[in-house]
LOVEX-451844 format. One line per field, with one value per residue (C-alpha): residue number from 1; residue in one letter; x, y, z. Coordinates in nm, 2 decimals, decimal comma. Layout:
n = c(NUM;...)
res = c(A;...)
X = c(X;...)
Y = c(Y;...)
Z = c(Z;...)
END
This chain:
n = c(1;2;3;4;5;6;7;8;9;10;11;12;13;14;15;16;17;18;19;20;21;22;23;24;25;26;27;28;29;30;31;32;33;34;35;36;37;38;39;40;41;42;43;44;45;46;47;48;49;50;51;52;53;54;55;56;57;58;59;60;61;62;63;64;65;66;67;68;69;70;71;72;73;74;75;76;77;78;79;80;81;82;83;84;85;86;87;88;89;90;91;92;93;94;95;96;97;98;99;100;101;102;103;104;105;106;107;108;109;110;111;112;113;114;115;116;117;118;119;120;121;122;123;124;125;126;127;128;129;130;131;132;133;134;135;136;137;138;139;140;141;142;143;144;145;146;147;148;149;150;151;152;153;154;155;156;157;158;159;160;161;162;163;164;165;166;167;168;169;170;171;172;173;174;175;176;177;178;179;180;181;182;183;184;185;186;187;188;189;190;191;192;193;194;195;196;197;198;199;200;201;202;203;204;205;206;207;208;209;210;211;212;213;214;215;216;217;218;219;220;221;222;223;224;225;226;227;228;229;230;231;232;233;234;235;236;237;238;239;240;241;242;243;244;245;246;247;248;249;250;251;252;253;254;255;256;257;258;259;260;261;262;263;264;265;266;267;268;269;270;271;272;273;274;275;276;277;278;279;280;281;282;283;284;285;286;287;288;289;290;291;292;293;294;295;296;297;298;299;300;301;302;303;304;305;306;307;308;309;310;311;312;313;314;315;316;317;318;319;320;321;322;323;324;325)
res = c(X;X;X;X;X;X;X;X;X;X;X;X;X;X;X;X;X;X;X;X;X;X;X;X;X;X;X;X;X;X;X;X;X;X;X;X;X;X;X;X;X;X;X;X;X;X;X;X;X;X;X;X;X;X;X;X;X;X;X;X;X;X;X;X;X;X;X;X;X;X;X;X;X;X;X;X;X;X;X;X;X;X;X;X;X;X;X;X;X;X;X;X;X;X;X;X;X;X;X;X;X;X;X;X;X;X;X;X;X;X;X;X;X;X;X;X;X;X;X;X;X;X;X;X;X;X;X;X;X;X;X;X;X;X;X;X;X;X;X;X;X;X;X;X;X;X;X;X;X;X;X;X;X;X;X;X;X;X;X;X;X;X;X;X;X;X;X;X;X;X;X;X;X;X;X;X;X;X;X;X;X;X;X;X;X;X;X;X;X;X;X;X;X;X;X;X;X;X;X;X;X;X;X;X;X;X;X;X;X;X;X;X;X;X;X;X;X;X;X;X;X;X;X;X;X;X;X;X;X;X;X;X;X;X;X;X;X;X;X;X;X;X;X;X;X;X;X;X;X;X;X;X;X;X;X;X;X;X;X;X;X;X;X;X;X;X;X;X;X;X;X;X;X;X;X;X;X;X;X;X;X;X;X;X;X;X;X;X;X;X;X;X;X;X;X;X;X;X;X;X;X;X;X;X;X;X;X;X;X;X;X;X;X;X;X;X;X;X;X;X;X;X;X;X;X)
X = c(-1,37;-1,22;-1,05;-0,72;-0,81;-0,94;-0,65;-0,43;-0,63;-0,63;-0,28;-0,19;-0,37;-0,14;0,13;0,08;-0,05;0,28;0,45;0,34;0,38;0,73;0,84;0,65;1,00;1,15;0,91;1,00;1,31;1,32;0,99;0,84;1,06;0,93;0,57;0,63;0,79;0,54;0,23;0,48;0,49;0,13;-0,07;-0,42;-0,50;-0,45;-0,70;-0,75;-0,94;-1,01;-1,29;-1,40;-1,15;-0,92;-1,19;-1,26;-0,86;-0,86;-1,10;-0,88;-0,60;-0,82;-0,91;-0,52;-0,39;-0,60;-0,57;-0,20;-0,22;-0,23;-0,57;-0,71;-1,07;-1,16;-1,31;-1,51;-1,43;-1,77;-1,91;-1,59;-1,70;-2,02;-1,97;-1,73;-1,44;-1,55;-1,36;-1,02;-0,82;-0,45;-0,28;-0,41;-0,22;-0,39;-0,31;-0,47;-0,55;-0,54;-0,42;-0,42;-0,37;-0,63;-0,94;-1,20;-1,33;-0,99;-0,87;-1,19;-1,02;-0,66;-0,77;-0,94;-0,68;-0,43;-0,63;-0,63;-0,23;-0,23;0,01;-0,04;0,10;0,00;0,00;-0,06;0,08;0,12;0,47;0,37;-0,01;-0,09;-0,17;0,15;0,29;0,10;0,15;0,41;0,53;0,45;0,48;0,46;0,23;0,25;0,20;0,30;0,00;-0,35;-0,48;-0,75;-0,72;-0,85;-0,62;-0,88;-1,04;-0,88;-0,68;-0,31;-0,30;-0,50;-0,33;0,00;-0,17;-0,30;0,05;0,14;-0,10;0,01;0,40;0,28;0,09;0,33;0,66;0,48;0,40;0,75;0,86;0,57;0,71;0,33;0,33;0,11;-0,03;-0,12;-0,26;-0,46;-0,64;-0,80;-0,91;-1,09;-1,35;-1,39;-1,08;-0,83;-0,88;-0,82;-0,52;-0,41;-0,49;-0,56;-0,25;-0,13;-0,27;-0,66;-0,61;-0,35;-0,41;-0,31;-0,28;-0,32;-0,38;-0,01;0,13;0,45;0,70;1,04;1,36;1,38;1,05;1,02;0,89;0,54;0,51;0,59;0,32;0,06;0,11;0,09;-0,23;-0,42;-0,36;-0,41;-0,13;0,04;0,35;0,50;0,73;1,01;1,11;1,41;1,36;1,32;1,04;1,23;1,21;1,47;1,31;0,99;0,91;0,64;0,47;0,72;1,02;0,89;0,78;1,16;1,29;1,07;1,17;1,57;1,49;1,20;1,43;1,32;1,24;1,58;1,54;1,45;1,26;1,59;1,73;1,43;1,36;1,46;1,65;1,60;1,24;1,06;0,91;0,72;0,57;0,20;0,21;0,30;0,02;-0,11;-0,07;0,30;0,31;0,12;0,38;0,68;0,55;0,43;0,80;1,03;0,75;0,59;0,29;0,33;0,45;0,49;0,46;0,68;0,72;1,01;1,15;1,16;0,88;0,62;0,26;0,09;0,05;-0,05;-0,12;-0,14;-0,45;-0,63;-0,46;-0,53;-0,94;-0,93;-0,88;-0,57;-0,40;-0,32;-0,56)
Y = c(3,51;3,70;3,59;3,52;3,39;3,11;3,04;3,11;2,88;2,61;2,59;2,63;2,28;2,14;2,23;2,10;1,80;1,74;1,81;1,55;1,31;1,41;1,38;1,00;0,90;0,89;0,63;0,37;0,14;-0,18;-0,18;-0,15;-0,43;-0,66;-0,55;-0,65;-0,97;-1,08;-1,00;-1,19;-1,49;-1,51;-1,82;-1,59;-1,25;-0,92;-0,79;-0,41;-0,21;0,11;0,38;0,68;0,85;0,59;0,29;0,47;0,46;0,10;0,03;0,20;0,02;-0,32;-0,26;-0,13;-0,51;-0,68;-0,54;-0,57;-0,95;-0,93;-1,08;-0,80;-0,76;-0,51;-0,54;-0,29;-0,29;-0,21;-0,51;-0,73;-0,69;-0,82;-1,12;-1,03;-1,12;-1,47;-1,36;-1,35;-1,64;-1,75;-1,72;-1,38;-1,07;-0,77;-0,39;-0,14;0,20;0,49;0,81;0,85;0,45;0,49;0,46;0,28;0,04;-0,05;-0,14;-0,31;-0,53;-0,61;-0,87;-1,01;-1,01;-1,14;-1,49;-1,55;-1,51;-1,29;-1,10;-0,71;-0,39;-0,12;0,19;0,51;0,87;0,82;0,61;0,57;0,45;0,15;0,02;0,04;-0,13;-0,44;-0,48;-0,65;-0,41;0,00;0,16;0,54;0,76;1,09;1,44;1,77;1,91;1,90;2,07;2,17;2,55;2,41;2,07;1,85;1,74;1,45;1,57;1,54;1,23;1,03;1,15;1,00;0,70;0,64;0,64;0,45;0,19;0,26;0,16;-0,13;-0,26;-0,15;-0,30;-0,63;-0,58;-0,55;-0,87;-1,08;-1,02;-0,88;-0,86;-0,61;-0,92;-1,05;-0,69;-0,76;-1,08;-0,91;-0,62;-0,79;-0,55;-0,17;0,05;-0,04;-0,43;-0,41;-0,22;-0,43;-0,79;-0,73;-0,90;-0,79;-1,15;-1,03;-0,70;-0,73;-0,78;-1,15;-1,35;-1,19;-0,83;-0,82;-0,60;-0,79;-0,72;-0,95;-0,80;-0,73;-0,59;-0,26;0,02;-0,02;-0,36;-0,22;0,10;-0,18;-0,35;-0,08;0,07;-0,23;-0,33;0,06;0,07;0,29;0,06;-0,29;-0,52;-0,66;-1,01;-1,23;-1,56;-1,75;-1,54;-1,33;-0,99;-0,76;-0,44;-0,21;0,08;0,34;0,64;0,87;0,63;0,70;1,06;1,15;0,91;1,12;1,46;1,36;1,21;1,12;0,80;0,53;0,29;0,08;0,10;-0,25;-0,26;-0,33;0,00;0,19;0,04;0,13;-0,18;-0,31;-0,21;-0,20;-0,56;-0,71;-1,10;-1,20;-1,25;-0,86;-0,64;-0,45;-0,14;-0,22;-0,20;0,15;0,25;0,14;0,29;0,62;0,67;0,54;0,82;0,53;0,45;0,04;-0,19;-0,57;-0,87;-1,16;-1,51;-1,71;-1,75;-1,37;-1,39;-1,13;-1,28;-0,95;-0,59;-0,31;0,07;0,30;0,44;0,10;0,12;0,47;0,36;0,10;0,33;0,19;0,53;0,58;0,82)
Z = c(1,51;1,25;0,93;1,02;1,36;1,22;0,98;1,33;1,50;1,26;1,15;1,54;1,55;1,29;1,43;1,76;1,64;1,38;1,66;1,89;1,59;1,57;1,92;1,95;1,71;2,05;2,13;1,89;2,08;2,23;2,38;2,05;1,87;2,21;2,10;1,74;1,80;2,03;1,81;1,51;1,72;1,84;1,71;1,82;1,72;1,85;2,08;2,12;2,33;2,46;2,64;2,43;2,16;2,24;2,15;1,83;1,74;1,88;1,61;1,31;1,41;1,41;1,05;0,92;1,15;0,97;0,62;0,63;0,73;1,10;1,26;1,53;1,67;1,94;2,23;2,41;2,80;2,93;2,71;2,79;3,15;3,03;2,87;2,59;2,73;2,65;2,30;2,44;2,45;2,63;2,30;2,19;2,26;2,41;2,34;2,62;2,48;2,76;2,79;3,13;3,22;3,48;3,28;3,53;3,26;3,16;3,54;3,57;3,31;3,40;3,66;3,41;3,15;3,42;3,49;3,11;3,06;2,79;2,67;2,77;2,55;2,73;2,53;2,74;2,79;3,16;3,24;3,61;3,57;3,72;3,37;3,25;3,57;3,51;3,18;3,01;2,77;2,71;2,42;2,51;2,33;2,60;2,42;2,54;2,52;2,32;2,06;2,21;2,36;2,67;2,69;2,76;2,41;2,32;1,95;1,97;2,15;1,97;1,65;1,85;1,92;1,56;1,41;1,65;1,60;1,21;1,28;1,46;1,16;0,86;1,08;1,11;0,77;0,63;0,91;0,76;0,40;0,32;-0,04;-0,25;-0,40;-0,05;0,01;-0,30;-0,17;0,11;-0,10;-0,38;-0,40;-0,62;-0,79;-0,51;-0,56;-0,94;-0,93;-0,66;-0,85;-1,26;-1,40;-1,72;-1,92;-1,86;-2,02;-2,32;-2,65;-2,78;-3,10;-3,44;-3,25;-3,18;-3,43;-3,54;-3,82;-3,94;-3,92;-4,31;-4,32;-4,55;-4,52;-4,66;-4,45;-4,12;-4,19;-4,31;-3,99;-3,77;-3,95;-3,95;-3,60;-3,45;-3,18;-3,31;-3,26;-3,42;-3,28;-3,46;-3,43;-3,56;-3,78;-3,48;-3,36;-3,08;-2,99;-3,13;-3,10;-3,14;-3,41;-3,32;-3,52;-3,35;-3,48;-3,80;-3,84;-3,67;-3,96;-4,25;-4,09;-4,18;-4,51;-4,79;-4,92;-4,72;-4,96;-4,89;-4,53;-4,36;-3,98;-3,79;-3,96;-3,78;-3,51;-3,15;-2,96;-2,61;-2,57;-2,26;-2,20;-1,91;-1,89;-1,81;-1,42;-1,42;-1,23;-1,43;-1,19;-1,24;-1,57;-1,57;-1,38;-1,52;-1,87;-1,72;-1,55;-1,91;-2,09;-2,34;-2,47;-2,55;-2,35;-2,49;-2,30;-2,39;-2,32;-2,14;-2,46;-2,52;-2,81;-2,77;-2,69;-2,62;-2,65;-2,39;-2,44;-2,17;-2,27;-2,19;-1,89;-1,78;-1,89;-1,62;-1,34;-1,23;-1,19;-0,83;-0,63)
END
């Protein structure tokens, strides 16, 4: 193959996959919002299984259920007819992975799957299969063709069937009310578990390290502050302690650049009002966030009371890794 055939071949394989993704929309109807609702209200898990490509999906789709707060195992069908199906119980819910509905291993099954009472989703590219017509609900996952030049390499449908397995999971998701900090309790571990669970109170800098200037603070006081505490930035407080506003090094090199008389000038004649704040409980993701789209560089924590009781700089931030990948 030359050059270009290859770059013809491979973006021909995009194509017909994005296609397929595209026209499996068309699939998402009342069928679907039966399968969700009957998953929902299931007091078991969610069984899946599936021959071949299709048990390899199966298994991706276990692990996005059960990381988004839905419990799912899989099942392999020639091991469930020997012994495993001992795992499935009456008040599990069981999704069939086939393209062609008439996998041998999986009609092996059904019988099975019938005496227990469980709930079937049958989720195939072949409406008129004999899996489909014993199941209780299908969820259609047909493709107009493979990617494969030959059509028989399994590649555009189990693309289809992975997003489909992928709206199953982030619907019940969003119909579970499956917060980022529930995501966060099943992914304690490495970079994705600490930008999912470090809270803002473990990182920030408390106490005396809070730079922190009165109202009528001058000039040389506010510069003091800020130079001994090496933020860059100082908050400004009223005399009962609340936050009225925040001065950085770029408040006052702007203020030097207009004029050299600034020994009059007090903080709240400087400083910039209504600054970004955020309290403890905040993740500390968030807070990267929320300072990397308002373009600065501190962000102060501050109690119910509105009086500041920590200090954060994106740098420290940015250090922990909590940038999204």
């Amino acid at each position: 193959m030359t050059e270009n055939e290859i770059i013809k071949t491979g973006r021909n394989v995009i194509r017909i996959e994005a296609d397929a993704v595209a026209n499996l929309e068309k699939s998402i109807n009342q069928d679907f919002v039966k399968a969700i609702d009957i998953i929902y209200a299931t007091k078991g898990r969610v069984v899946l299984t599936g021959m071949g490509k299709s048990g390899l999906i199966a298994r991706k789709i276990v692990a996005t259920l059960n990381s988004t707060g839905t419990a799912a195992i899989y099942l392999h069908p020639t091991d469930a007819l020997h012994g495993d199906l001992g795992m499935v119980r009456k008040e599990d819910v069981v999704i069939i992975i086939s393209k062609s509905g008439s996998t041998e291993e999986i009609a092996k099954l059904m019988p099975m799957f019938k005496r227990l009472g469980v709930k079937l989703i049958a989720m195939s590219g072949n409406p008129n299969s004999s899996l489909v017509k014993q199941s209780d609900i299908f969820l259609n996952i047909s493709v107009k063709e493979e990617a494969c030049p030959h059509d028989l390499a399994p590649t555009s449908s189990t693309t289809a069937t992975l997003v489909m397995g992928d709206a199953l999971s982030v619907a019940l998701l969003q119909k579970r009310g499956f917060t980022a900090e529930d995501f966060a309790l099943l992914h304690p571990g490495g970079s994705l578990g600490k930008r999912l669970s470090l809270k803002i109170d473990e990182i920030m800098i408390k106490g005396d390290g809070v730079p922190v200037v009165k109202e009528n603070s001058s000039i040389k006081d506010i510069i003091l502050e800020m130079t001994s505490k090496r933020l860059g930035t100082t908050c400004v407080v009223d005399n009962a302690g609340k936050l009225s506003g925040i001065i950085t090094d770029g408040d006052l090199r702007r203020l030097l650049e207009k004029t050299m008389d600034v020994k009059h000038l007090v903080a709240t004649d400087i400083m910039s009002k209504k600054p970004k704040v955020t309290e403890k409980d905040y993740l500390a993701s968030f807070a990267l966030q929320l300072m990397e789209s308002h373009k600065i560089t501190s962000l102060i924590i501050t109690d119910k009371n509105k009086k500041p009781i920590g200090i954060v700089h994106l740098h420290d931030l940015i250090n922990l890794g909590l940038q999204r990948r």
